[in-house]
mmCIF file as Biopython writes it, N, C-alpha, C and O atoms, coordinates in Angstrom:
data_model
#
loop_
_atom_site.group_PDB
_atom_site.id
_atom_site.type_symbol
_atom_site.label_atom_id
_atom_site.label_alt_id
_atom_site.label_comp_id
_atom_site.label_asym_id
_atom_site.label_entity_id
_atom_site.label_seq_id
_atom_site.pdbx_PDB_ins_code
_atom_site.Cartn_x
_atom_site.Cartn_y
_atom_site.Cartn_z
_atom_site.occupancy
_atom_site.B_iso_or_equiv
_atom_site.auth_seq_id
_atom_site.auth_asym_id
_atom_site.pdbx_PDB_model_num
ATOM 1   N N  . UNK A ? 1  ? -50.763 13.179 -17.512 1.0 0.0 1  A 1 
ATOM 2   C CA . UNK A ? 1  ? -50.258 12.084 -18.296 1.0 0.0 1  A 1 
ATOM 3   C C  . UNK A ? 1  ? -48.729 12.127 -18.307 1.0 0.0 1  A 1 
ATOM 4   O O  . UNK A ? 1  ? -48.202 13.216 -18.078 1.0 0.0 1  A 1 
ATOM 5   N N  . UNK A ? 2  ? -47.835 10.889 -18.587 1.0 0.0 2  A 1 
ATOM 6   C CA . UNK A ? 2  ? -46.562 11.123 -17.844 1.0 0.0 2  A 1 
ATOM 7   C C  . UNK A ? 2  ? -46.009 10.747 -19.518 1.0 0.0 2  A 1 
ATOM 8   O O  . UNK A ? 2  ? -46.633 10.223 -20.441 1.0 0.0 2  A 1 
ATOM 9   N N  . UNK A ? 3  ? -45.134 11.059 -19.475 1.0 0.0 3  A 1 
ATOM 10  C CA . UNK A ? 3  ? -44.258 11.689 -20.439 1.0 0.0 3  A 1 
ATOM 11  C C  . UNK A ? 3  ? -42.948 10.634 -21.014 1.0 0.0 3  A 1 
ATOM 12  O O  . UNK A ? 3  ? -41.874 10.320 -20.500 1.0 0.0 3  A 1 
ATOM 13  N N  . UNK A ? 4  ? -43.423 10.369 -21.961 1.0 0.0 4  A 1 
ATOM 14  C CA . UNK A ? 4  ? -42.361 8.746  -22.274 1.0 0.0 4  A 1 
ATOM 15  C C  . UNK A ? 4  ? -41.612 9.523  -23.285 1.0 0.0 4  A 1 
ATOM 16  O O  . UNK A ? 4  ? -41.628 8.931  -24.365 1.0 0.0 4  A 1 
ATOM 17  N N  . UNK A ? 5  ? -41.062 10.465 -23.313 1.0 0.0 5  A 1 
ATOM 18  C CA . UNK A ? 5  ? -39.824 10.340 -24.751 1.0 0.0 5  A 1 
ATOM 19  C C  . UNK A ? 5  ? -38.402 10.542 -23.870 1.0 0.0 5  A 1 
ATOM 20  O O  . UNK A ? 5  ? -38.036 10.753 -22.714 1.0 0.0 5  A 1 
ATOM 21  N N  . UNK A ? 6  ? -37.896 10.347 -25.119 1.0 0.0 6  A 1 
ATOM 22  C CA . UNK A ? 6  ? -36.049 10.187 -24.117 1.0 0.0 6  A 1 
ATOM 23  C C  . UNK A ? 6  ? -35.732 11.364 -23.986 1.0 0.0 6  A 1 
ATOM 24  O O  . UNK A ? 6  ? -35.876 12.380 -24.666 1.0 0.0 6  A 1 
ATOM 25  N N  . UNK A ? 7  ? -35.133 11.041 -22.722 1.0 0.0 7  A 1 
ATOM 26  C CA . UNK A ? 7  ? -34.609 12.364 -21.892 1.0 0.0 7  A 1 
ATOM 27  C C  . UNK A ? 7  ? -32.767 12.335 -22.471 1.0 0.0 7  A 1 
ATOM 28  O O  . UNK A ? 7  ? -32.182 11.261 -22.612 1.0 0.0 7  A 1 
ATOM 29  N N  . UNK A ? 8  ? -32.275 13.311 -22.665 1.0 0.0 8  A 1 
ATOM 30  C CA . UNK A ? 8  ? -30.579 13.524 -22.889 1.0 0.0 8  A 1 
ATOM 31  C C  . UNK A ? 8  ? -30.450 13.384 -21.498 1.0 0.0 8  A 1 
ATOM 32  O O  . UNK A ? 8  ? -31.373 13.690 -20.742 1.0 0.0 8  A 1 
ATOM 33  N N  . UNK A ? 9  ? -28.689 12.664 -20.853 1.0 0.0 9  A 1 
ATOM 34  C CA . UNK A ? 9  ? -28.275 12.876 -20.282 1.0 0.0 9  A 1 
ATOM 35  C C  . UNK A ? 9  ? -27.877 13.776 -19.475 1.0 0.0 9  A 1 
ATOM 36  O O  . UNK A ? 9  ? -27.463 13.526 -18.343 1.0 0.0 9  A 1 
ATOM 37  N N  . UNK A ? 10 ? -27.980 15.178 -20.087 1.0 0.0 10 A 1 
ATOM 38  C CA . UNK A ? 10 ? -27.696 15.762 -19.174 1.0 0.0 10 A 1 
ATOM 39  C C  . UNK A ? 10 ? -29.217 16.638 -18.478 1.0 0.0 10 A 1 
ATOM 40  O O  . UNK A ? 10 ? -29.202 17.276 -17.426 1.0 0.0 10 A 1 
ATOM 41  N N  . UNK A ? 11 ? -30.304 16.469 -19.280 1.0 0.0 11 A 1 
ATOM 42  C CA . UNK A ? 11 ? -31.489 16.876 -18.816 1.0 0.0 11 A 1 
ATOM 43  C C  . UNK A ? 11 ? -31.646 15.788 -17.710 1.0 0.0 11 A 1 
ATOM 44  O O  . UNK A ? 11 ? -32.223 16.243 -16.722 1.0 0.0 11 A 1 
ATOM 45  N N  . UNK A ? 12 ? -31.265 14.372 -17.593 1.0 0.0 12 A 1 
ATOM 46  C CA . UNK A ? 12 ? -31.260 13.719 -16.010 1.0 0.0 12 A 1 
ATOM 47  C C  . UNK A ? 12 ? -30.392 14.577 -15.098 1.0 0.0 12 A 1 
ATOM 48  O O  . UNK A ? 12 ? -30.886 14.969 -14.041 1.0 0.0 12 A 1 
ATOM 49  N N  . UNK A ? 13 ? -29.048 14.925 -15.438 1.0 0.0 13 A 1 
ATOM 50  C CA . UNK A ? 13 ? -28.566 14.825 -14.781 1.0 0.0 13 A 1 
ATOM 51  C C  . UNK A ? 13 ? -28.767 16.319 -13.681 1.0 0.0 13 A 1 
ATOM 52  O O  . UNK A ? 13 ? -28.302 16.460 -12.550 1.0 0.0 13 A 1 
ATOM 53  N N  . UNK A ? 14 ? -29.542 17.215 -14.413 1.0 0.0 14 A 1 
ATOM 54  C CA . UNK A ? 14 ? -30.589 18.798 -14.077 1.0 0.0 14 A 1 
ATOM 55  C C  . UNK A ? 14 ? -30.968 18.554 -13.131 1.0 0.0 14 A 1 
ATOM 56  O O  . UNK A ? 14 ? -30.560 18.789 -11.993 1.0 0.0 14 A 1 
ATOM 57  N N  . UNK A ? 15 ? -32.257 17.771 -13.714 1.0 0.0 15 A 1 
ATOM 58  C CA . UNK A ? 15 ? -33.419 17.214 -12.530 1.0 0.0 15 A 1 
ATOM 59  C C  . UNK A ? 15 ? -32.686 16.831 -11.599 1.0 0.0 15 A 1 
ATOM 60  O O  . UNK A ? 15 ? -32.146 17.740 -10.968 1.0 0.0 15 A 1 
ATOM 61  N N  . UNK A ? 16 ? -32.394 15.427 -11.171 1.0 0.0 16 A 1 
ATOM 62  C CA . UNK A ? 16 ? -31.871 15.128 -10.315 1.0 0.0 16 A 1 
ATOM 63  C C  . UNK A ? 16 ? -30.750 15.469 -9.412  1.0 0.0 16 A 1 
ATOM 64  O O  . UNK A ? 16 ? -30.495 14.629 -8.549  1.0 0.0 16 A 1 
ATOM 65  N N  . UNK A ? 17 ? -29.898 16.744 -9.454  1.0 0.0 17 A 1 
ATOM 66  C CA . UNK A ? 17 ? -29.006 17.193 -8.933  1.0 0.0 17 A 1 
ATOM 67  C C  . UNK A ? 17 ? -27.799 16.440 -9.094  1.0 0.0 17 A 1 
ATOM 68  O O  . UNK A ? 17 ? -26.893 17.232 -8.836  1.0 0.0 17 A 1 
ATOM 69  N N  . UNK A ? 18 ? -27.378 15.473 -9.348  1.0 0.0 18 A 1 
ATOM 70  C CA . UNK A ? 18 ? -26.648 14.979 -10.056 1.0 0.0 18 A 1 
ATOM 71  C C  . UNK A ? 18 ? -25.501 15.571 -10.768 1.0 0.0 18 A 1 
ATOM 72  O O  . UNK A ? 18 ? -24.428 14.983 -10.907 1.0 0.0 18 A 1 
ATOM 73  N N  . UNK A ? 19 ? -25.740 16.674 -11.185 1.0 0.0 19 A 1 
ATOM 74  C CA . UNK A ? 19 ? -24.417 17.912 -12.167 1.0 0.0 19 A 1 
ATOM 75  C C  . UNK A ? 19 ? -23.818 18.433 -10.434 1.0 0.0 19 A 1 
ATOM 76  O O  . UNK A ? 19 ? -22.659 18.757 -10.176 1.0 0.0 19 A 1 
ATOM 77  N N  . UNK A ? 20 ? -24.680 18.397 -9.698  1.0 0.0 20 A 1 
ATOM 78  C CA . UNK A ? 20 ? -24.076 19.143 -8.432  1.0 0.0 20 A 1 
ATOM 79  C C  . UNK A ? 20 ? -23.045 18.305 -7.898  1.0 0.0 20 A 1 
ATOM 80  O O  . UNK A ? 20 ? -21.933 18.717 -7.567  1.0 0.0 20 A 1 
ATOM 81  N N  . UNK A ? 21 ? -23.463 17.055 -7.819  1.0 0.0 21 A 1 
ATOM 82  C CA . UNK A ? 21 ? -22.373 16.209 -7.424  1.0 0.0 21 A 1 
ATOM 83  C C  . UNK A ? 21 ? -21.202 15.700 -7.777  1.0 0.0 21 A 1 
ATOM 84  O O  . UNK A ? 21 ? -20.232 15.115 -7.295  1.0 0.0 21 A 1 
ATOM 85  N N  . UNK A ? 22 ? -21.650 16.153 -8.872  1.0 0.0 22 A 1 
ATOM 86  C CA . UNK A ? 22 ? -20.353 15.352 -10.596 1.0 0.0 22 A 1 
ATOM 87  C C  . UNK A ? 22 ? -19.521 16.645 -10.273 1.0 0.0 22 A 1 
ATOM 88  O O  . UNK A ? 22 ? -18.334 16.352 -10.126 1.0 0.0 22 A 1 
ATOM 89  N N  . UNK A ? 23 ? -19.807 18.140 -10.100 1.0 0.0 23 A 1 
ATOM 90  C CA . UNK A ? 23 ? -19.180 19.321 -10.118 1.0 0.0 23 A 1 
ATOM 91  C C  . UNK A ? 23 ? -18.392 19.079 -8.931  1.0 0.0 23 A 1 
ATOM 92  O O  . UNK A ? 23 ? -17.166 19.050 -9.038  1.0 0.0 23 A 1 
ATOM 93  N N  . UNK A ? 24 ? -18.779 18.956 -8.157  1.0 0.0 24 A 1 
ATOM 94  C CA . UNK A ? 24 ? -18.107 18.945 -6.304  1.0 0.0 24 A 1 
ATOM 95  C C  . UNK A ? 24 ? -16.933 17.624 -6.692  1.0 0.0 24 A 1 
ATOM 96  O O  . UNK A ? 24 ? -15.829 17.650 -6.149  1.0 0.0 24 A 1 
ATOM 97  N N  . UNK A ? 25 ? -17.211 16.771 -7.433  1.0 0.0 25 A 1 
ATOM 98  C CA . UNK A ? 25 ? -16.149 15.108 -6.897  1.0 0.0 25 A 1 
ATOM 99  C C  . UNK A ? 25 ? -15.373 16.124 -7.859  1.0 0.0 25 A 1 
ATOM 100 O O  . UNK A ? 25 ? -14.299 16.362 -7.307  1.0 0.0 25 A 1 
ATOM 101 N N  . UNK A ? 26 ? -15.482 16.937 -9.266  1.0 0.0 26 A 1 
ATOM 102 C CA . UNK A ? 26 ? -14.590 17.306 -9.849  1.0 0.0 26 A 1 
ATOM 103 C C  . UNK A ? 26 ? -13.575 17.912 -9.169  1.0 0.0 26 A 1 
ATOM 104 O O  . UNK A ? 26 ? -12.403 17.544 -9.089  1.0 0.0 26 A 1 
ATOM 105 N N  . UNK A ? 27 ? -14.370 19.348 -8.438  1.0 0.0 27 A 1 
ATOM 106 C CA . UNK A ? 27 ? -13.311 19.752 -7.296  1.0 0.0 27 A 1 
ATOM 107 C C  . UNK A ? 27 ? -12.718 19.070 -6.457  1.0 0.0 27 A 1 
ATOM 108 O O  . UNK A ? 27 ? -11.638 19.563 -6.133  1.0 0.0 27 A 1 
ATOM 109 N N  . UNK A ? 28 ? -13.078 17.756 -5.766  1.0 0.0 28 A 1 
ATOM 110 C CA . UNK A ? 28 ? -12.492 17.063 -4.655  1.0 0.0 28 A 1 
ATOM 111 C C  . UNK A ? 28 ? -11.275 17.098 -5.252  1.0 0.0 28 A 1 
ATOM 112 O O  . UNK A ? 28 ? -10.311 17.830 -5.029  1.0 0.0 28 A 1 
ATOM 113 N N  . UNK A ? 29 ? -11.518 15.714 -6.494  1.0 0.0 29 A 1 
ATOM 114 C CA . UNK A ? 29 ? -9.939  15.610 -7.154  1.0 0.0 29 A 1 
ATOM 115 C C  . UNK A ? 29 ? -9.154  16.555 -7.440  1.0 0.0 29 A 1 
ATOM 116 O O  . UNK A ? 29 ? -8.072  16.485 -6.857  1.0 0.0 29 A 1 
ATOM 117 N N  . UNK A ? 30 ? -9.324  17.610 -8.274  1.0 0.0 30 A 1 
ATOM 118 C CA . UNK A ? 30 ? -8.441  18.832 -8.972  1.0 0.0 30 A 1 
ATOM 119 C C  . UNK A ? 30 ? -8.048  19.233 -7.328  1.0 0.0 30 A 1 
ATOM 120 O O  . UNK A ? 30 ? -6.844  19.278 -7.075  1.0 0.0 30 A 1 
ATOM 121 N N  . UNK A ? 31 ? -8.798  19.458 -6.462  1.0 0.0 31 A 1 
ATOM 122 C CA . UNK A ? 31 ? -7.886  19.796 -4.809  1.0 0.0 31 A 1 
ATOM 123 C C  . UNK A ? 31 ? -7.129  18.901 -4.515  1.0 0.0 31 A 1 
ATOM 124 O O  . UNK A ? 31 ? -5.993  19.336 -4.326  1.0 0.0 31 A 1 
ATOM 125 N N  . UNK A ? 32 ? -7.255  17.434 -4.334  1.0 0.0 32 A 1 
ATOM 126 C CA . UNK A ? 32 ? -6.380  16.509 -3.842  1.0 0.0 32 A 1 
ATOM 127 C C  . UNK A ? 32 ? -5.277  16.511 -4.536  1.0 0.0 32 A 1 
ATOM 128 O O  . UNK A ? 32 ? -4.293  16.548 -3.797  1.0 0.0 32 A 1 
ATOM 129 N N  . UNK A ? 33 ? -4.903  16.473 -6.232  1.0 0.0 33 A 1 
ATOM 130 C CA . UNK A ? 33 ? -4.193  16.352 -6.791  1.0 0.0 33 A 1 
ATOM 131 C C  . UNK A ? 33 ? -2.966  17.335 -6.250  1.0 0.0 33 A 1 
ATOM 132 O O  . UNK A ? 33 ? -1.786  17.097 -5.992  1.0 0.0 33 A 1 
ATOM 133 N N  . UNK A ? 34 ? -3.998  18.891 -6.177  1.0 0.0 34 A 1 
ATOM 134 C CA . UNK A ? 34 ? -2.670  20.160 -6.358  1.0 0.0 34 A 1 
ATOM 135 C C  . UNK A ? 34 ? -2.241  19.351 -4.286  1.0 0.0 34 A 1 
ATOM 136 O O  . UNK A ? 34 ? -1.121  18.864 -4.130  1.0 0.0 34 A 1 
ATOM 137 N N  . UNK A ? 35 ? -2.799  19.356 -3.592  1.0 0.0 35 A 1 
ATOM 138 C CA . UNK A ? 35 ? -2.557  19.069 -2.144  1.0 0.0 35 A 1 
ATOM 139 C C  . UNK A ? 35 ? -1.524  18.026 -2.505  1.0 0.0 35 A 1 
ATOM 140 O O  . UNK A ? 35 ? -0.401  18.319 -2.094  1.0 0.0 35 A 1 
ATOM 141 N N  . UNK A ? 36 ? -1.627  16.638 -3.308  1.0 0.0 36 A 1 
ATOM 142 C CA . UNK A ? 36 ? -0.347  15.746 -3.586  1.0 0.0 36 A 1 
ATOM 143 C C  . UNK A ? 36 ? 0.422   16.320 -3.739  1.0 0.0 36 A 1 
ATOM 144 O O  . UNK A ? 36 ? 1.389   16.138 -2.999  1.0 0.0 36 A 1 
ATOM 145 N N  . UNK A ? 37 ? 0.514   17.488 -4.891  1.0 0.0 37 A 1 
ATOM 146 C CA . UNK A ? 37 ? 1.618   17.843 -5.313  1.0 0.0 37 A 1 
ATOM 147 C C  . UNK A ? 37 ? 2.765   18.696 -4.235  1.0 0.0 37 A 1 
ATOM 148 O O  . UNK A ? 37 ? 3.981   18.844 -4.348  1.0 0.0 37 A 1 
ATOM 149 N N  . UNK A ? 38 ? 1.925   19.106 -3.306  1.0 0.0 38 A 1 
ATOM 150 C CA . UNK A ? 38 ? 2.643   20.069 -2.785  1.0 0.0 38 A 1 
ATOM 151 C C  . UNK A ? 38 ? 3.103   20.329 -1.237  1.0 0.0 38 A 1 
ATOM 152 O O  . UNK A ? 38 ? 3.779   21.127 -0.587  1.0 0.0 38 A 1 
ATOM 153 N N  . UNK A ? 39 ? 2.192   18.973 -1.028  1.0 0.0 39 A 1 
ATOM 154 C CA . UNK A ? 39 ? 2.339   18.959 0.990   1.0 0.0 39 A 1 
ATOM 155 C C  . UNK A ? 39 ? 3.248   17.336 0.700   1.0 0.0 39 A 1 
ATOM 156 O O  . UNK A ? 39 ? 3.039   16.371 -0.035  1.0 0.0 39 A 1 
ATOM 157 N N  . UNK A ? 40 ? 4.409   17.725 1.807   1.0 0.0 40 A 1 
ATOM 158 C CA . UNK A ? 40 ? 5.369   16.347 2.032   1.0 0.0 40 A 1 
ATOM 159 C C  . UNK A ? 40 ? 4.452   15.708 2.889   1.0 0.0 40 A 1 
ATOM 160 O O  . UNK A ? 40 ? 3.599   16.205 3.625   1.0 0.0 40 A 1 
ATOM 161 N N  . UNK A ? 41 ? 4.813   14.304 2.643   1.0 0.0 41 A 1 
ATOM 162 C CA . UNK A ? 41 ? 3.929   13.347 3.327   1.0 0.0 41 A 1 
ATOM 163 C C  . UNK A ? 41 ? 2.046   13.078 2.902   1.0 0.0 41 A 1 
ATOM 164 O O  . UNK A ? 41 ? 1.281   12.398 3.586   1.0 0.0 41 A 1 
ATOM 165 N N  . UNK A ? 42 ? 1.724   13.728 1.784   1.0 0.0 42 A 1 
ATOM 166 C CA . UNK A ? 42 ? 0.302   13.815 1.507   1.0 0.0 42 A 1 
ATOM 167 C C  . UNK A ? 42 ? -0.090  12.346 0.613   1.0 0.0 42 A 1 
ATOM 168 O O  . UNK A ? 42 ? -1.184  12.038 0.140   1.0 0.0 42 A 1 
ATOM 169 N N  . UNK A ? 43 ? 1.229   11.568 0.569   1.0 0.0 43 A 1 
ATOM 170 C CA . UNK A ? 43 ? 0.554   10.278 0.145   1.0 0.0 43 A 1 
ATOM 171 C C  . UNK A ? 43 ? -0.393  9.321  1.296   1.0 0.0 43 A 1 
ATOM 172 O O  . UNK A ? 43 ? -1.086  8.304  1.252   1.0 0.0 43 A 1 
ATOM 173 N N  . UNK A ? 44 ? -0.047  10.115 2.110   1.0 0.0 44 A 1 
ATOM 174 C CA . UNK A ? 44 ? -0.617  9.480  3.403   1.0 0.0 44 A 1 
ATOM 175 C C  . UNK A ? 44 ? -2.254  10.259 3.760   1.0 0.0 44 A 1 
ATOM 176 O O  . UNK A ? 44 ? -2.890  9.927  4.760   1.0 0.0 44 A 1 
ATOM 177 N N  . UNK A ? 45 ? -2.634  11.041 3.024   1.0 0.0 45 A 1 
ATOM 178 C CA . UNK A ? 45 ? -3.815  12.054 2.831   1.0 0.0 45 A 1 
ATOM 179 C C  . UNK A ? 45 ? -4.579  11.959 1.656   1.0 0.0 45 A 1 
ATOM 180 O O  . UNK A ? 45 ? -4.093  11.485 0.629   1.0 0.0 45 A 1 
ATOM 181 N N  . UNK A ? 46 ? -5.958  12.450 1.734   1.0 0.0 46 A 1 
ATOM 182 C CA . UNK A ? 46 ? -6.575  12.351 1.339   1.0 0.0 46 A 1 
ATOM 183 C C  . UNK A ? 46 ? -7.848  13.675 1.543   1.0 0.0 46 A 1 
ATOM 184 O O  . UNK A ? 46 ? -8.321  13.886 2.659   1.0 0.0 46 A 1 
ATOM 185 N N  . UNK A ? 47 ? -8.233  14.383 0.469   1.0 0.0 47 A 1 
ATOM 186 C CA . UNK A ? 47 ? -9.031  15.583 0.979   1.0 0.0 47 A 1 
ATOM 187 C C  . UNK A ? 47 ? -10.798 14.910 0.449   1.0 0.0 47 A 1 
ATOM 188 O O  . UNK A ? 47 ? -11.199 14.197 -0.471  1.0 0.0 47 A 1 
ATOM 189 N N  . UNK A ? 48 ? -11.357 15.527 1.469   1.0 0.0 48 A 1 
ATOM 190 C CA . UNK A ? 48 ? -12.678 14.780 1.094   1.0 0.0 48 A 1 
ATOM 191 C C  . UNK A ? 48 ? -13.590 15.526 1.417   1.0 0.0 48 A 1 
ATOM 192 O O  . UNK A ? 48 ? -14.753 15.125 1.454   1.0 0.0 48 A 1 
ATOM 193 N N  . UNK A ? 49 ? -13.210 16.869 1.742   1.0 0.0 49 A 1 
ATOM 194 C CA . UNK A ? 49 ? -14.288 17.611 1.884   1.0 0.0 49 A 1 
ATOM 195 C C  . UNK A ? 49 ? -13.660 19.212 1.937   1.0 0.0 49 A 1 
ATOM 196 O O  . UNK A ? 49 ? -12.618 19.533 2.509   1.0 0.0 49 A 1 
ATOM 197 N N  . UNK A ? 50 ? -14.458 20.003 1.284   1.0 0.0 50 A 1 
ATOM 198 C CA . UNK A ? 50 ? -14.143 21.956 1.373   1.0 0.0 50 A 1 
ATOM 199 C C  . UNK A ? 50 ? -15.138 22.556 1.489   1.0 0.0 50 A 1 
ATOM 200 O O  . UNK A ? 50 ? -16.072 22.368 0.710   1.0 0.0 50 A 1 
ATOM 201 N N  . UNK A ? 51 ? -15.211 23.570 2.647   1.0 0.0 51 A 1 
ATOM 202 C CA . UNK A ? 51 ? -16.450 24.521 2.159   1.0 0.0 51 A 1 
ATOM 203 C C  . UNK A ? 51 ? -15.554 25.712 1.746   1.0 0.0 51 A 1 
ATOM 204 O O  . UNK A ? 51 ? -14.357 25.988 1.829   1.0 0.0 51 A 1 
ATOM 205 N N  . UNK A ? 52 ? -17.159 26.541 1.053   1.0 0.0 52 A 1 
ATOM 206 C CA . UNK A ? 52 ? -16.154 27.733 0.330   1.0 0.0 52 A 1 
ATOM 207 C C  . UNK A ? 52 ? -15.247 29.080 1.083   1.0 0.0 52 A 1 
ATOM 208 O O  . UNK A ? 52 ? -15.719 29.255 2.207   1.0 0.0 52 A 1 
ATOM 209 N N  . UNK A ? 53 ? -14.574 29.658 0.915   1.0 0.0 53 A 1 
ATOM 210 C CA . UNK A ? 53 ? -13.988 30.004 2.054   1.0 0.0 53 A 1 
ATOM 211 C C  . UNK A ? 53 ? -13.122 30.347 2.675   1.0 0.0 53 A 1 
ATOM 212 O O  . UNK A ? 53 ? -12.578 31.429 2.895   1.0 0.0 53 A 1 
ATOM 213 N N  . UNK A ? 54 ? -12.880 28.522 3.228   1.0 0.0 54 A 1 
ATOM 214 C CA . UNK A ? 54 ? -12.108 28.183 3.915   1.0 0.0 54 A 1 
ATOM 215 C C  . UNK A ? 54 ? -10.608 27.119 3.378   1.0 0.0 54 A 1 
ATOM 216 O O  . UNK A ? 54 ? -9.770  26.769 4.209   1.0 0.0 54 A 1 
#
């Protein structure tokens, strides 16, 4: 039998992996920002991807 009461936001956001993705765009930005700050010419850039690492 399926289960009708309200779910909290962040119990969707569990299930669905969703926190994984919200976590990663967090890092994109907080990287792009410090990369603005600090490479000449990075208005012309954009970071859109990191693995760990590297």
């Amino acid at each position: 039998m399926r289960d009708h009461r309200p779910q909290t936001t962040g119990d969707i956001l569990e299930e669905t992996g969703l926190n994984n993705i919200q976590q990663r765009a967090i890092a994109l930005s907080q990287l792009n920002k410090a990369v603005k700050q600090h490479v000449n010419g990075a208005e012309h850039c954009r970071v859109s991807n990191y693995r760990q690492g590297y």
